[in-house]
C-alpha positions as CSV (number, residue, x, y, z in Angstrom):
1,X,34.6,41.0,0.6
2,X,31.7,41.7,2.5
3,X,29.5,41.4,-0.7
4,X,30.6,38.2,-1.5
5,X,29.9,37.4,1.9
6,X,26.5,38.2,1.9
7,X,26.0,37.0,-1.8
8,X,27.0,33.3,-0.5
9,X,25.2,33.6,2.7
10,X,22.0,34.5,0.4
11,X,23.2,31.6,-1.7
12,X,22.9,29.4,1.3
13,X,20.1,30.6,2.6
14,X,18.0,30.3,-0.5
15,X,19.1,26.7,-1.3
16,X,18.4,25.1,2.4
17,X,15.0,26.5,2.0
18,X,14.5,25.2,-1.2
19,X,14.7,21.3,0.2
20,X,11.9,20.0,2.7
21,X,12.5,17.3,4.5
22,X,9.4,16.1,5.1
23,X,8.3,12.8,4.2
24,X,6.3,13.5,1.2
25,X,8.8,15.5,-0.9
26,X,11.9,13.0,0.3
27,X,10.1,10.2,-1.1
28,X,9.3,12.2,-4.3
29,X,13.3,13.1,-4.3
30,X,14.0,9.1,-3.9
31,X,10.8,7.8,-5.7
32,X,12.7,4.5,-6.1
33,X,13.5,4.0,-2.3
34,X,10.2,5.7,-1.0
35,X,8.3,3.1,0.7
36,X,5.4,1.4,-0.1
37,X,1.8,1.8,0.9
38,X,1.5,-0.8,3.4
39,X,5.2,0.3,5.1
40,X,3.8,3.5,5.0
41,X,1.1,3.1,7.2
42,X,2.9,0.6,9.5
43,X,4.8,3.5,10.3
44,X,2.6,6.1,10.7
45,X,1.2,3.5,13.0
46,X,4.3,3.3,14.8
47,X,4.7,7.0,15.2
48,X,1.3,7.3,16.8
49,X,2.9,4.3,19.4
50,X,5.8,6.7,20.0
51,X,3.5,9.3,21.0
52,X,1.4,6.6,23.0
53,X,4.3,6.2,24.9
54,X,5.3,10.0,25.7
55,X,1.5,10.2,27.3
56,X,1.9,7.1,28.8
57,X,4.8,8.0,30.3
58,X,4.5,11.6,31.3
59,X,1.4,12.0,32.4
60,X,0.7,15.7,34.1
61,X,1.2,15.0,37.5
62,X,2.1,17.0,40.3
63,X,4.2,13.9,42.3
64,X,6.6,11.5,41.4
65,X,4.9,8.7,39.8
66,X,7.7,6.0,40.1
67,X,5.5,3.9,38.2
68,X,5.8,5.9,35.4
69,X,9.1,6.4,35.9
70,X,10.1,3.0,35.6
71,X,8.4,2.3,32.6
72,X,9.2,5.3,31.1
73,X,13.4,3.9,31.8
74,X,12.6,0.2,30.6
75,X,11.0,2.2,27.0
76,X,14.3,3.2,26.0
77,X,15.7,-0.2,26.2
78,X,13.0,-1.7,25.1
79,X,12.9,0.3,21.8
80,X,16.1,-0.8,20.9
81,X,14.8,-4.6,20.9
82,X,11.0,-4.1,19.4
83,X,9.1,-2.1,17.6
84,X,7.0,0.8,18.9
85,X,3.4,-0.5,19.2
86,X,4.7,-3.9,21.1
87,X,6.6,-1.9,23.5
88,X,3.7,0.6,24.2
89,X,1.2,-2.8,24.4
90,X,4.5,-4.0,27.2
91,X,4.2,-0.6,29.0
92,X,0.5,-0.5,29.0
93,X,0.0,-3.8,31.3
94,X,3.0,-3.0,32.8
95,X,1.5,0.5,34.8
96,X,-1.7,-1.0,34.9
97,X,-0.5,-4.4,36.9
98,X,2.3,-2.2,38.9
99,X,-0.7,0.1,40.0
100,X,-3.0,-3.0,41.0
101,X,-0.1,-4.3,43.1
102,X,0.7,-0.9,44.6
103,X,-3.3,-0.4,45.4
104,X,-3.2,-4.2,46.7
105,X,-0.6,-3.6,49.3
C-alpha cells in the first residue's frame, strides 16, 4: 500500500512539474486562443500599471499617509470599472491635488 502510495504521489509530482503556467508555454498549449501581438503588449502594459499602482500606493513611509490610503481604497473599486493604466493616470492627480490641498491649508 505504501508503494502505491508513493508511486502515485511521484506520479503527481512529476506531472504538475511538467506544466508551466507561465504565459509563454500557456499560449503555446492554446496557440489558437493565445493573444495577439498588439493584446499582448497592451497587457504587459497594463501589468506595469498594476505595479504603478502598488508604489503609488505604498510608498515606504514611516506615518500614516491617509492620502495614500484613500487612494489606495478607491483603486480597488476603481479596477473593477477601468482598466489599469486609467486608474493609475486617476490615482496619480488624485495624491498629487490631495497633497496641494493638504500643503494649501
Amino acid at each position: 500500500m505504501k508503494f502505491i502510495t508513493l508511486l502515485s504521489t511521484l506520479l503527481l509530482v512529476g506531472a504538475s512539474q511538467a506544466t508551466s503556467f507561465s504565459y509563454d508555454d500557456i499560449a503555446k498549449r492554446n496557440s489558437g486562443a493565445a493573444l495577439t501581438d498588439e493584446k499582448f503588449i497592451e497587457a504587459k502594459m497594463h501589468g506595469e500599471c498594476l505595479v504603478g499602482l502598488k508604489k503609488l500606493n505604498f510608498k515606504k513611509n514611516k506615518q500614516f499617509d491617509p492620502i495614500a490610503e484613500w487612494t489606495n481604497f478607491r483603486t480597488v473599486s476603481l479596477l473593477e470599472q477601468f482598466p489599469p493604466c486609467q486608474v493609475l493616470v486617476m490615482m496619480e492627480v488624485a495624491q498629487k491635488e490631495l497633497k496641494k490641498q493638504l500643503v494649501s491649508e
